[in-house]
PDB file with SEQRES, HELIX, SHEET and CRYST1 records, atoms N, CA, C and O in Angstrom:
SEQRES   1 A   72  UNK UNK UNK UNK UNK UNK UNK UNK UNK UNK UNK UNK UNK          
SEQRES   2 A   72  UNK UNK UNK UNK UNK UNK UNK UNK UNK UNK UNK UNK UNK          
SEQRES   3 A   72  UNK UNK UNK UNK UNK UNK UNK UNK UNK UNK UNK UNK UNK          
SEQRES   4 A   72  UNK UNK UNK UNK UNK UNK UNK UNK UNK UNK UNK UNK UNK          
SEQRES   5 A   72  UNK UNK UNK UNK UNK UNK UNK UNK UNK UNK UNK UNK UNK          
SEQRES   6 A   72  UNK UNK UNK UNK UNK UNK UNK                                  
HELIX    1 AA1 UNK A    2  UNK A    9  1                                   8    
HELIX    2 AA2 UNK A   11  UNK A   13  5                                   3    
HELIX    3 AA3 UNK A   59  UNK A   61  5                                   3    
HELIX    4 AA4 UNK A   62  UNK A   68  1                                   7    
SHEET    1 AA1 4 UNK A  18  UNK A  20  0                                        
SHEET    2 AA1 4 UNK A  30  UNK A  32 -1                                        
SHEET    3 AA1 4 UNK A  41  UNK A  45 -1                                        
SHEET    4 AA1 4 UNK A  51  UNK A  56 -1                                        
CRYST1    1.000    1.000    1.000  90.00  90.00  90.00 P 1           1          
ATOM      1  N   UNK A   1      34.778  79.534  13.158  1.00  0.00           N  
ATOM      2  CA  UNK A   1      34.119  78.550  12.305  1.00  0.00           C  
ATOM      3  C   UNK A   1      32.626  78.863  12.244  1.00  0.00           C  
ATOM      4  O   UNK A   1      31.977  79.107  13.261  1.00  0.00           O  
ATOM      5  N   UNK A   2      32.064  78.847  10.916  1.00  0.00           N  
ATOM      6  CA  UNK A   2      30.806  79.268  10.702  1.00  0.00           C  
ATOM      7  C   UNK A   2      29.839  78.232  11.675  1.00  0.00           C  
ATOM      8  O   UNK A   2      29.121  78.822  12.482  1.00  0.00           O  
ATOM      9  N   UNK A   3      29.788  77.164  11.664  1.00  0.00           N  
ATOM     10  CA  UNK A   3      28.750  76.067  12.733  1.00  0.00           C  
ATOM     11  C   UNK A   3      29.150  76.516  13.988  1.00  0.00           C  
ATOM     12  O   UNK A   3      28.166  76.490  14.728  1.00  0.00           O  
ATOM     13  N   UNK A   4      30.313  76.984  14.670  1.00  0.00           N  
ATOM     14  CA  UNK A   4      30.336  77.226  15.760  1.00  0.00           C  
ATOM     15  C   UNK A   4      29.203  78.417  16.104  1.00  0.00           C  
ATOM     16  O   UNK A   4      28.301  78.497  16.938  1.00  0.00           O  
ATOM     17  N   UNK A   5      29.637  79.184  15.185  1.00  0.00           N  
ATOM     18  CA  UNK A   5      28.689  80.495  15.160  1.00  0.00           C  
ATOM     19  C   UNK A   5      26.907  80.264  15.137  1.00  0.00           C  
ATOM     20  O   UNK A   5      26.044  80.904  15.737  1.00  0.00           O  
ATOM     21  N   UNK A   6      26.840  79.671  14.662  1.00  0.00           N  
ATOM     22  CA  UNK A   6      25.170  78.969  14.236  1.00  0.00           C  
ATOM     23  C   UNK A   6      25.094  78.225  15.457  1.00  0.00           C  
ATOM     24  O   UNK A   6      24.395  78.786  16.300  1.00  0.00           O  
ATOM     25  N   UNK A   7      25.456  77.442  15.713  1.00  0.00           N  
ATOM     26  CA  UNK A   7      25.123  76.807  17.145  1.00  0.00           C  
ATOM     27  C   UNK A   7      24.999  77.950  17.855  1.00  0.00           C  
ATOM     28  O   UNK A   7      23.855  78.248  18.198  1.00  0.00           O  
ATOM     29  N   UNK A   8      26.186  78.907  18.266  1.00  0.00           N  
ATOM     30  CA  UNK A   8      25.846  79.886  19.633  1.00  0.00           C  
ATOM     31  C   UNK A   8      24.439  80.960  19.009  1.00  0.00           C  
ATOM     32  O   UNK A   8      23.777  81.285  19.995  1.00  0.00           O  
ATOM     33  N   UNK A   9      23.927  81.473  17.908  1.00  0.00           N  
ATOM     34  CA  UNK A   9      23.423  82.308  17.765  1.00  0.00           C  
ATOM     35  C   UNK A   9      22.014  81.620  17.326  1.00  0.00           C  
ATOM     36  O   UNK A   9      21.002  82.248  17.639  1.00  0.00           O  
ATOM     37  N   UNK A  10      21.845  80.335  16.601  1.00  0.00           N  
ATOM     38  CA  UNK A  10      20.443  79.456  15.987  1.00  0.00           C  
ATOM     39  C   UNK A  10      20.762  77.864  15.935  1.00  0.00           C  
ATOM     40  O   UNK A  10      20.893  77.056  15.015  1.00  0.00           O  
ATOM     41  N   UNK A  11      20.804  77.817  16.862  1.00  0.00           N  
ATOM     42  CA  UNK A  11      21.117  75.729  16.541  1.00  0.00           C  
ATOM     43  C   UNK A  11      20.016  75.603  15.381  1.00  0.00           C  
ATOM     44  O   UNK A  11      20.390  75.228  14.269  1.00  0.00           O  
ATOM     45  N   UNK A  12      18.815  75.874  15.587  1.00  0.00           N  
ATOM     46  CA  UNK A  12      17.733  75.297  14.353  1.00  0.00           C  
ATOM     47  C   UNK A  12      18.942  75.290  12.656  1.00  0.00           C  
ATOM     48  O   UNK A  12      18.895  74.422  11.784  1.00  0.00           O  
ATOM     49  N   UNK A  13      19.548  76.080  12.662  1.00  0.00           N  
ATOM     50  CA  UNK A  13      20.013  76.015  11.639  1.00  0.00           C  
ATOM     51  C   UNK A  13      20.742  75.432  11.062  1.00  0.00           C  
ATOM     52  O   UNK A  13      20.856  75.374   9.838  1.00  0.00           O  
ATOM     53  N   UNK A  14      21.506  74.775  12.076  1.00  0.00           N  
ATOM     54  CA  UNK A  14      22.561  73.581  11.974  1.00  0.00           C  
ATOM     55  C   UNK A  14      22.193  72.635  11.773  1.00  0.00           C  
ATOM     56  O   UNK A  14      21.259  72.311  12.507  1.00  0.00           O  
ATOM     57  N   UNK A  15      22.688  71.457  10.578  1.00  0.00           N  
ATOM     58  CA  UNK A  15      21.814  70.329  10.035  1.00  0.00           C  
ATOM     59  C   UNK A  15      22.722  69.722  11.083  1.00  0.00           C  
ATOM     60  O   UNK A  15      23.869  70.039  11.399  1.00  0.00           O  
ATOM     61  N   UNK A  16      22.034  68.899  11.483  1.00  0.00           N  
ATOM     62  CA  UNK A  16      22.146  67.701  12.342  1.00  0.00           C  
ATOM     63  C   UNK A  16      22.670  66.325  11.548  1.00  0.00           C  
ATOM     64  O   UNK A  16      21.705  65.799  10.993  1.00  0.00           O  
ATOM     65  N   UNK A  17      23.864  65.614  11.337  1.00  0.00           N  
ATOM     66  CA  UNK A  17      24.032  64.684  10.728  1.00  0.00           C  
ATOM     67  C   UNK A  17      23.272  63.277  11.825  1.00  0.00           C  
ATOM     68  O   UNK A  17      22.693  62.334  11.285  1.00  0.00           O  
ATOM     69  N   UNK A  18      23.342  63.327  12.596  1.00  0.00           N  
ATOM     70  CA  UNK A  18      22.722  62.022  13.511  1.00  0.00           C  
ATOM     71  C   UNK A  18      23.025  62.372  15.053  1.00  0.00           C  
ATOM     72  O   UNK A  18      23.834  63.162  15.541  1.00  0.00           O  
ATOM     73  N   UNK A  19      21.999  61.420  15.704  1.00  0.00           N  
ATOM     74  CA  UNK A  19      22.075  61.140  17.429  1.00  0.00           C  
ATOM     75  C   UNK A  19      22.919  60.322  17.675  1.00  0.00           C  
ATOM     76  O   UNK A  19      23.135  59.395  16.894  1.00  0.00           O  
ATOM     77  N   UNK A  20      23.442  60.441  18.564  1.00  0.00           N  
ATOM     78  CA  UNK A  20      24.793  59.823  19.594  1.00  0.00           C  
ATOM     79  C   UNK A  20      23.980  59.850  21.253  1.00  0.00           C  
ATOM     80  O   UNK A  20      23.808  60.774  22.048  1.00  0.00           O  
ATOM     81  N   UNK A  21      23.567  58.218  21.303  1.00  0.00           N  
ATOM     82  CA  UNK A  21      23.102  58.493  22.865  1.00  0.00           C  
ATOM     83  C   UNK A  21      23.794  57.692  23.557  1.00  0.00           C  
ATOM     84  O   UNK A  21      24.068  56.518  23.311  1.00  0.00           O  
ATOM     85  N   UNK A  22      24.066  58.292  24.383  1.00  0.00           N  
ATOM     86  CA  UNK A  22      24.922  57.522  25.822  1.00  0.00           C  
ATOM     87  C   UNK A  22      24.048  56.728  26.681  1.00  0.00           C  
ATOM     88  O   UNK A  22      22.863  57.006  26.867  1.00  0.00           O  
ATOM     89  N   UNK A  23      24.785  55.520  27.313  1.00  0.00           N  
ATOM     90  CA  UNK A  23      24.008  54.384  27.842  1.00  0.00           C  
ATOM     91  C   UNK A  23      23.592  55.058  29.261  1.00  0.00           C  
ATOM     92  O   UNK A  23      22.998  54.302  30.030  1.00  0.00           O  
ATOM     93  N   UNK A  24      23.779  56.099  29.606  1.00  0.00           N  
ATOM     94  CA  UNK A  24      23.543  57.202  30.565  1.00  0.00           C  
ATOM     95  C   UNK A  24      22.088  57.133  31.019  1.00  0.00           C  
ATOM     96  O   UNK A  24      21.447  57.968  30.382  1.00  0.00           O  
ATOM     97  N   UNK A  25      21.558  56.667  31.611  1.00  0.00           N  
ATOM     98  CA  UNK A  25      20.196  57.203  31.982  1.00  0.00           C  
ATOM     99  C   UNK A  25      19.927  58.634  32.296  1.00  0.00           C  
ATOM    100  O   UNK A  25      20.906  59.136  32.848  1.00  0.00           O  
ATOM    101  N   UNK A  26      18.953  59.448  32.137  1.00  0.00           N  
ATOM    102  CA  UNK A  26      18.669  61.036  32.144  1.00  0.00           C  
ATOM    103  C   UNK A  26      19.695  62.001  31.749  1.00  0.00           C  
ATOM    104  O   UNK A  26      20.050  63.106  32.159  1.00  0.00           O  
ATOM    105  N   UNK A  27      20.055  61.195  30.795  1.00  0.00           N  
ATOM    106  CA  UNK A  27      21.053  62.327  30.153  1.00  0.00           C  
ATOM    107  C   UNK A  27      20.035  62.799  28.071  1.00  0.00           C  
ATOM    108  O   UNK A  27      19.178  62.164  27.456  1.00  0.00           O  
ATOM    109  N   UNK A  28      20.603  63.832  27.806  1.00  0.00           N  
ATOM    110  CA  UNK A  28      20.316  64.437  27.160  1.00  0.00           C  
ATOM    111  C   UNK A  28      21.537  64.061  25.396  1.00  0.00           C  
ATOM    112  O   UNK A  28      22.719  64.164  25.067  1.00  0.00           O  
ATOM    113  N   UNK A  29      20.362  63.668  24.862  1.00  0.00           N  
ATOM    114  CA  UNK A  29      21.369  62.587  23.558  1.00  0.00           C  
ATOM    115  C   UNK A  29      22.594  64.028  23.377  1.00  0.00           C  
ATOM    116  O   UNK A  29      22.637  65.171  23.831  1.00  0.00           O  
ATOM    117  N   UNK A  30      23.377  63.291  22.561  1.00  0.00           N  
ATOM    118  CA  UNK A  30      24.427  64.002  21.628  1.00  0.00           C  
ATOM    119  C   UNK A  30      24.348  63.850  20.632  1.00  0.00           C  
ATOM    120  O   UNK A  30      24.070  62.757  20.137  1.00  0.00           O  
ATOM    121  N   UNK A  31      24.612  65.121  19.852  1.00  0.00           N  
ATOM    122  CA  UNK A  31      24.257  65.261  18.221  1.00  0.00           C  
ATOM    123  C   UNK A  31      25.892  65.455  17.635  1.00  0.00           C  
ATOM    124  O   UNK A  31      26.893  65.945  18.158  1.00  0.00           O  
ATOM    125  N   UNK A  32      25.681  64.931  16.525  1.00  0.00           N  
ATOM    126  CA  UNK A  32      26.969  64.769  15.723  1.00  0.00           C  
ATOM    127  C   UNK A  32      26.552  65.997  14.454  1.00  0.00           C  
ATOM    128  O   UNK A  32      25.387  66.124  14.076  1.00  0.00           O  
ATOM    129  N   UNK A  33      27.682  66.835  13.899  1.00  0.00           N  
ATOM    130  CA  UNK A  33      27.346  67.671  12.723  1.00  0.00           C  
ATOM    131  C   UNK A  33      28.680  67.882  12.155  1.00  0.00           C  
ATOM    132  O   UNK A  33      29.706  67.920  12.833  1.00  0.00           O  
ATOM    133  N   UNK A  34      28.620  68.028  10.782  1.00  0.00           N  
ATOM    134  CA  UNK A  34      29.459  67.755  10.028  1.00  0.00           C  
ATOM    135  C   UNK A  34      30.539  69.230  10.218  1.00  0.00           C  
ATOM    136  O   UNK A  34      30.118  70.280   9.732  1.00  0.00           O  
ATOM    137  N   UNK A  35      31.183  69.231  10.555  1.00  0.00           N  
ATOM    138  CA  UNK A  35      32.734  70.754  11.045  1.00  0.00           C  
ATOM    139  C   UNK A  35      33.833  70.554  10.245  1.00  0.00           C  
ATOM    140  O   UNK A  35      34.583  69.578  10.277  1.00  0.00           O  
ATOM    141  N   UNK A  36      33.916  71.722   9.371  1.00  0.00           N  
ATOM    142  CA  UNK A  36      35.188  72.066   8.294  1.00  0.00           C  
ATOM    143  C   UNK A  36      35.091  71.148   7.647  1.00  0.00           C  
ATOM    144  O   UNK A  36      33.955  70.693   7.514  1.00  0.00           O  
ATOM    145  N   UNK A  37      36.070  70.562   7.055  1.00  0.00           N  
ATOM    146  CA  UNK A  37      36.276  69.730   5.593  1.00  0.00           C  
ATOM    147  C   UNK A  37      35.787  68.614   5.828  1.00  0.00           C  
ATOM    148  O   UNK A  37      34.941  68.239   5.016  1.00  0.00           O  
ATOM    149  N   UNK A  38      36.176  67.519   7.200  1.00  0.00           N  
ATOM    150  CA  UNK A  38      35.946  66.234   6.945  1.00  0.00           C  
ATOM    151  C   UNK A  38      35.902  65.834   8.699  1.00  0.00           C  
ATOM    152  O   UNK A  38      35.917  64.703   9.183  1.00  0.00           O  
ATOM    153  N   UNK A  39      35.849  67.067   9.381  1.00  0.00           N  
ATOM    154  CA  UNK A  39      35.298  67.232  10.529  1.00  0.00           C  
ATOM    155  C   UNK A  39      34.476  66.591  11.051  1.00  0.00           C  
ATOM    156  O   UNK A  39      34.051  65.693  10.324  1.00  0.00           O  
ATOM    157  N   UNK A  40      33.859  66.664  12.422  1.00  0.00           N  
ATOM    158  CA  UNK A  40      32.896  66.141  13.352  1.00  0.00           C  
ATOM    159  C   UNK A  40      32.642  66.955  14.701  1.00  0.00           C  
ATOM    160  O   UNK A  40      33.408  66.786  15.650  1.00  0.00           O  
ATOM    161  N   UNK A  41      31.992  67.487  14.751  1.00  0.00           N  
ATOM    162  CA  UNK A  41      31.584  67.796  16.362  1.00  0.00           C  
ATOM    163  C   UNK A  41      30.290  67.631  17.091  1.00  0.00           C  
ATOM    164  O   UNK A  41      29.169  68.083  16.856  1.00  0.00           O  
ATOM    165  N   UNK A  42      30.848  66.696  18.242  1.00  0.00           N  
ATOM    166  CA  UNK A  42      29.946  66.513  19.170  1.00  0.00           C  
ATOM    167  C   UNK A  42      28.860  67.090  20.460  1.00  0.00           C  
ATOM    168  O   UNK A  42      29.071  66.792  21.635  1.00  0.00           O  
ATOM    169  N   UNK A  43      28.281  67.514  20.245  1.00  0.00           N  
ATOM    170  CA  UNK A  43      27.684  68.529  21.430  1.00  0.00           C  
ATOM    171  C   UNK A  43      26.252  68.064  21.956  1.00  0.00           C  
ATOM    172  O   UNK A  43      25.640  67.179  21.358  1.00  0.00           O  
ATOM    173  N   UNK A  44      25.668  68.769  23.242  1.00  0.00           N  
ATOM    174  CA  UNK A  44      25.078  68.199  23.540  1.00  0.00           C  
ATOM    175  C   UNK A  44      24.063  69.838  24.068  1.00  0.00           C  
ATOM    176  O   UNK A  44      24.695  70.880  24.245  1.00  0.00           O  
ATOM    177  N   UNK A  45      22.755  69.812  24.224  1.00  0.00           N  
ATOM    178  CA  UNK A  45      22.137  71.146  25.046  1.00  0.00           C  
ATOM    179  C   UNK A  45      22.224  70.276  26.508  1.00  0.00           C  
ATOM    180  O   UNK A  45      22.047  69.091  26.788  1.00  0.00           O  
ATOM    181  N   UNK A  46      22.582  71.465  27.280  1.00  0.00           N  
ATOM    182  CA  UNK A  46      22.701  71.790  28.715  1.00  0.00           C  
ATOM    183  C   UNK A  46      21.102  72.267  29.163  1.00  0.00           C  
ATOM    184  O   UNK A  46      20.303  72.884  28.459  1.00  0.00           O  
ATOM    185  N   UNK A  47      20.917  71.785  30.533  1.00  0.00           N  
ATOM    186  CA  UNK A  47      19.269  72.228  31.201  1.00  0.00           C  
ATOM    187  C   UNK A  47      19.426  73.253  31.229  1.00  0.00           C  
ATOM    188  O   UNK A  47      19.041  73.417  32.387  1.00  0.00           O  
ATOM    189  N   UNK A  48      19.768  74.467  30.824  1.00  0.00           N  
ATOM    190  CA  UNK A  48      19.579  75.891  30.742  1.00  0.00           C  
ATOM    191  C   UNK A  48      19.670  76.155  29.321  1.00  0.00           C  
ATOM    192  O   UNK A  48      20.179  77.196  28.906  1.00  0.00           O  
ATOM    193  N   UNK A  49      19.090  75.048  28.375  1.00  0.00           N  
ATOM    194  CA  UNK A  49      19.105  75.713  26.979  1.00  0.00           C  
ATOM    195  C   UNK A  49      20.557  75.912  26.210  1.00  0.00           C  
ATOM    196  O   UNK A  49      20.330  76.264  25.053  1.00  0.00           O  
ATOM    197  N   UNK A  50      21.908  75.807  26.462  1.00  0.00           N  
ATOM    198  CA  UNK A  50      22.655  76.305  26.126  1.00  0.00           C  
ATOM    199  C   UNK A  50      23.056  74.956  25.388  1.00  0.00           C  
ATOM    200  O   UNK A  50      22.461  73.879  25.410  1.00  0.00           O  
ATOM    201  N   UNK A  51      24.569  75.412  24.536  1.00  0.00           N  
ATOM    202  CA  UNK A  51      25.110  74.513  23.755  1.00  0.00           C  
ATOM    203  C   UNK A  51      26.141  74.277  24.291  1.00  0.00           C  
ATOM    204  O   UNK A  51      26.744  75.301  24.612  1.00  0.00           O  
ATOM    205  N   UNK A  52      26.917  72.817  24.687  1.00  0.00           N  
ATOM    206  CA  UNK A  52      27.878  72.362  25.202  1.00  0.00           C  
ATOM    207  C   UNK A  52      28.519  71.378  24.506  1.00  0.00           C  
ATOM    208  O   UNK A  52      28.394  70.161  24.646  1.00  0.00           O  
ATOM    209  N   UNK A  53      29.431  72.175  23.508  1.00  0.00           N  
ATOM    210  CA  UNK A  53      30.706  71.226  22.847  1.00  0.00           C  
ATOM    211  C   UNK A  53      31.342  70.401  23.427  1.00  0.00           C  
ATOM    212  O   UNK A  53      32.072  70.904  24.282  1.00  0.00           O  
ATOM    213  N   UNK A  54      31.411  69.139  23.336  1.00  0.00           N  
ATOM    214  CA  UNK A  54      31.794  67.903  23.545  1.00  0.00           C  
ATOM    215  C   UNK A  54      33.397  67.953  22.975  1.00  0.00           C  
ATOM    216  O   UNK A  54      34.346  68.465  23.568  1.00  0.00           O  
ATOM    217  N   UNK A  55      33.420  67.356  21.816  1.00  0.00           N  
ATOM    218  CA  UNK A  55      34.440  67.279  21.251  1.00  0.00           C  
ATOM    219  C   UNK A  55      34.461  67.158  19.352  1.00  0.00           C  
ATOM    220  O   UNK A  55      33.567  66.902  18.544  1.00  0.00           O  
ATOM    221  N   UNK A  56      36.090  67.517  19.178  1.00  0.00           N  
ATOM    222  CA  UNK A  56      35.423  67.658  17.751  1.00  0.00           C  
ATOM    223  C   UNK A  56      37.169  66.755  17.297  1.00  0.00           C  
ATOM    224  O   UNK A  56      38.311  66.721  17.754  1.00  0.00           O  
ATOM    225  N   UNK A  57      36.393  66.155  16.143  1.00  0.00           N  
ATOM    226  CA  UNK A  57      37.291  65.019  15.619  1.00  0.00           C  
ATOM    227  C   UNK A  57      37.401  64.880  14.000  1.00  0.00           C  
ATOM    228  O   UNK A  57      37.584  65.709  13.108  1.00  0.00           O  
ATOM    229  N   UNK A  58      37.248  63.752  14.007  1.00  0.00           N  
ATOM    230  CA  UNK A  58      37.345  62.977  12.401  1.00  0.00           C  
ATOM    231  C   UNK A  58      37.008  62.059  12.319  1.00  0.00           C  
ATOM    232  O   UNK A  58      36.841  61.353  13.314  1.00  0.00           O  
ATOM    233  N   UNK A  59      36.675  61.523  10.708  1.00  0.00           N  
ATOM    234  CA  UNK A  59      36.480  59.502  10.819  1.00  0.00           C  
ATOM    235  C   UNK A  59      37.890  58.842  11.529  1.00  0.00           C  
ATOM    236  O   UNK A  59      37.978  57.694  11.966  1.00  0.00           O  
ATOM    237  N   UNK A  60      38.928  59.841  11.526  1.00  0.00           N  
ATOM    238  CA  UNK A  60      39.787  58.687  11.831  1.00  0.00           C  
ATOM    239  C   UNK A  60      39.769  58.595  13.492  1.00  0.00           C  
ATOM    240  O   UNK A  60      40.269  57.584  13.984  1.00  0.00           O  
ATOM    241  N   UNK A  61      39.275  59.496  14.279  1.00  0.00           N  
ATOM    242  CA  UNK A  61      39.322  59.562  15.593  1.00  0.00           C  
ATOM    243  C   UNK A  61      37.716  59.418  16.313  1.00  0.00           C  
ATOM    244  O   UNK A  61      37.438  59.902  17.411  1.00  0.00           O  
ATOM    245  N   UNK A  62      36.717  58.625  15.414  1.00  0.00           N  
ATOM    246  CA  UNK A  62      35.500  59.043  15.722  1.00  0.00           C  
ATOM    247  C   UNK A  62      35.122  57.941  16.670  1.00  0.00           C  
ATOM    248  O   UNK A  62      34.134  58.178  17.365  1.00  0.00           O  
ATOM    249  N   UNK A  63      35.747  56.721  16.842  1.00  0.00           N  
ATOM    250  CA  UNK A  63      35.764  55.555  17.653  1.00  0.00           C  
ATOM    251  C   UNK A  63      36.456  56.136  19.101  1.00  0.00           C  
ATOM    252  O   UNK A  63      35.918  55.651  20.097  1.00  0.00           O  
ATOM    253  N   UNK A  64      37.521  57.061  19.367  1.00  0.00           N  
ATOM    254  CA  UNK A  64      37.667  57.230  20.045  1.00  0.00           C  
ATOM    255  C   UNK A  64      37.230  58.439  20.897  1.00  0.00           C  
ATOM    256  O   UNK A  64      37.579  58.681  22.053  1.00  0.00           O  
ATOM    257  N   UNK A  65      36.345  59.202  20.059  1.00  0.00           N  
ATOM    258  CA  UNK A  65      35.786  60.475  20.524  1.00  0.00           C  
ATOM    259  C   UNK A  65      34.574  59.774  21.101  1.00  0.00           C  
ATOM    260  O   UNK A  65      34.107  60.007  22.216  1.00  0.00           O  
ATOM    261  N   UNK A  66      33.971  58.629  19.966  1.00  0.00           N  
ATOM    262  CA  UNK A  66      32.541  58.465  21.318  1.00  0.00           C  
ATOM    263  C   UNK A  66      33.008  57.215  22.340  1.00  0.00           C  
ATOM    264  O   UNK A  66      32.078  56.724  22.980  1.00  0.00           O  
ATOM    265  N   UNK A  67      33.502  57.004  22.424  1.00  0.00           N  
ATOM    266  CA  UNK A  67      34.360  56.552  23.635  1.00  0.00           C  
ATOM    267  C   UNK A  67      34.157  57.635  24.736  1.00  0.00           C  
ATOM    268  O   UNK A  67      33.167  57.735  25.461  1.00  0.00           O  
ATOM    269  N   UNK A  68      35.540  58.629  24.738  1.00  0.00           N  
ATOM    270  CA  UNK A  68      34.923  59.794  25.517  1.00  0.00           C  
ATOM    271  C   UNK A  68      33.919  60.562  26.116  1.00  0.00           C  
ATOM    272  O   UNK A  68      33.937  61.153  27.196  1.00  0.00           O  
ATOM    273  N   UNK A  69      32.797  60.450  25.038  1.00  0.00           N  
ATOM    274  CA  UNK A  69      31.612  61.239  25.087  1.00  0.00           C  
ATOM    275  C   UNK A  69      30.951  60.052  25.531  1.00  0.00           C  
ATOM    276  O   UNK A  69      29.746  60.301  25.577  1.00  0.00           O  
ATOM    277  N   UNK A  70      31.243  58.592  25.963  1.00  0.00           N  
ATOM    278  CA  UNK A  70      30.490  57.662  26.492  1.00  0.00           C  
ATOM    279  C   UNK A  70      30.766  57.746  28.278  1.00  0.00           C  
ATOM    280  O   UNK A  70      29.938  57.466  29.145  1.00  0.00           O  
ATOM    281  N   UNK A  71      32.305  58.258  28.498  1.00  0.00           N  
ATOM    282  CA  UNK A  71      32.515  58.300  29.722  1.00  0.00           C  
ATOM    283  C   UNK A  71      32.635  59.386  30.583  1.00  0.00           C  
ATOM    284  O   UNK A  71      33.076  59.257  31.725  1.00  0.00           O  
ATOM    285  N   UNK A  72      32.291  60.392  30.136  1.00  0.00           N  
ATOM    286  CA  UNK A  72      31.871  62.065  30.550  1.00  0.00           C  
ATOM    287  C   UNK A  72      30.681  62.105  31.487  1.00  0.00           C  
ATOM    288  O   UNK A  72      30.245  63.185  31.885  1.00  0.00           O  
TER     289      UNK A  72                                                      
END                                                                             
């Protein structure tokens, strides 16, 4: 998938649809971006700079993905 690719090689390039922050204290928000047709994936940067895929969904599963990404 082309965004997968852009994340590992230029995140700058990846439009960012919105922040996803967890009630987490010192944690590092999660960004939501729009994946394949009607897609969603969640990821977050790791303290070494890197990109760490969360999870990737849909509108119809998006209540229950940040659920998940609330209890990680």
């Amino acid at each position: 998938e082309e965004i997968i690719h852009k994340l590992n090689n230029d995140p700058a390039l990846v439009p960012i649809k919105r922040k996803v922050f967890s009630g987490k204290k010192n944690r590092k928000p999660v960004q939501e971006v729009i994946f394949a047709y009607k897609g969603r994936l969640y990821f977050q940067m790791t303290k070494e700079d890197r990109i760490e895929i969360l999870t990737i969904g849909t509108k119809n599963t998006q209540q229950k993905d940040l659920e998940y990404i609330e209890n990680i």
